[in-house]
N, C-alpha and C positions, 0 to 999 in steps of 0.2 A: 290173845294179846296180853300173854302175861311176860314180867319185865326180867324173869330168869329163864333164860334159852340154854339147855343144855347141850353142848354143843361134841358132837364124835368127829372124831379126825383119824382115819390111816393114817395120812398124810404125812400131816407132822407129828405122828407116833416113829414114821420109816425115818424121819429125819431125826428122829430121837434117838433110838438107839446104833444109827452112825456119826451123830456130833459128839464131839469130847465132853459137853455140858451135861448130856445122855437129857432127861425128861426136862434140867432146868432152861433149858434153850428158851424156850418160848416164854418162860414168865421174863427173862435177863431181854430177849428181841422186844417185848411190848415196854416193860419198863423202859429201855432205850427213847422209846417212843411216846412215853408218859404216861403210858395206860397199867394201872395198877389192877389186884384185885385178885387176878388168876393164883390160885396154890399152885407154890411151886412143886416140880416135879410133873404135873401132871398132861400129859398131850395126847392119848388116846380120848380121853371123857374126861372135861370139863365143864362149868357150869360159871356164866357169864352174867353178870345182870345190870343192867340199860337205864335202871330204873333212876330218875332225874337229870338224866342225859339230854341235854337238846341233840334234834336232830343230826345237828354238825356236830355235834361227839360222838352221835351214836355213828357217821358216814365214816370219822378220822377212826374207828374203833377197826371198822370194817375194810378200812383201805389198807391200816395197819398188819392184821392178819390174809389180805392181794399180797401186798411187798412182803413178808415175809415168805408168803409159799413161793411168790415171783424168786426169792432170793432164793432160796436153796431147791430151785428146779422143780417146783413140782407146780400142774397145768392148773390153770384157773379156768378155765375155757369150759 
């Protein structure tokens, strides 16, 4: 239960090095979405942390990174 989750993605590393943005994709898709925090560049291994989030930020945090993988094709399922 601790509030920094290190978080591995193929996923959206494979969406990284074919989007134009290449690694900054995802910090520019959350920012959109107002969740700051993530160093840019990074979408293999990053590291996230929750820590004074209410629950409904931590759900809007997690729904953010569904639509996003939803958005550039890759399964959530």
């Amino acid at each position: 239960q601790h509030h920094v989750l290190h978080v591995r993605s193929e996923g959206l590393h494979q969406i990284a090095k074919r989007h134009r943005k290449r690694g900054y994709f995802l910090y520019h898709e959350l920012k959109k979405r107002g969740i700051v925090g993530i160093q840019p560049g990074l979408t293999r291994h990053f590291k996230l942390s929750i820590y004074g989030l209410s629950w409904e930020e931590v759900r809007k945090v997690a729904t953010a990174f569904l639509e996003i993988a939803e958005q550039y094709g890759i399964r959530t399922t």
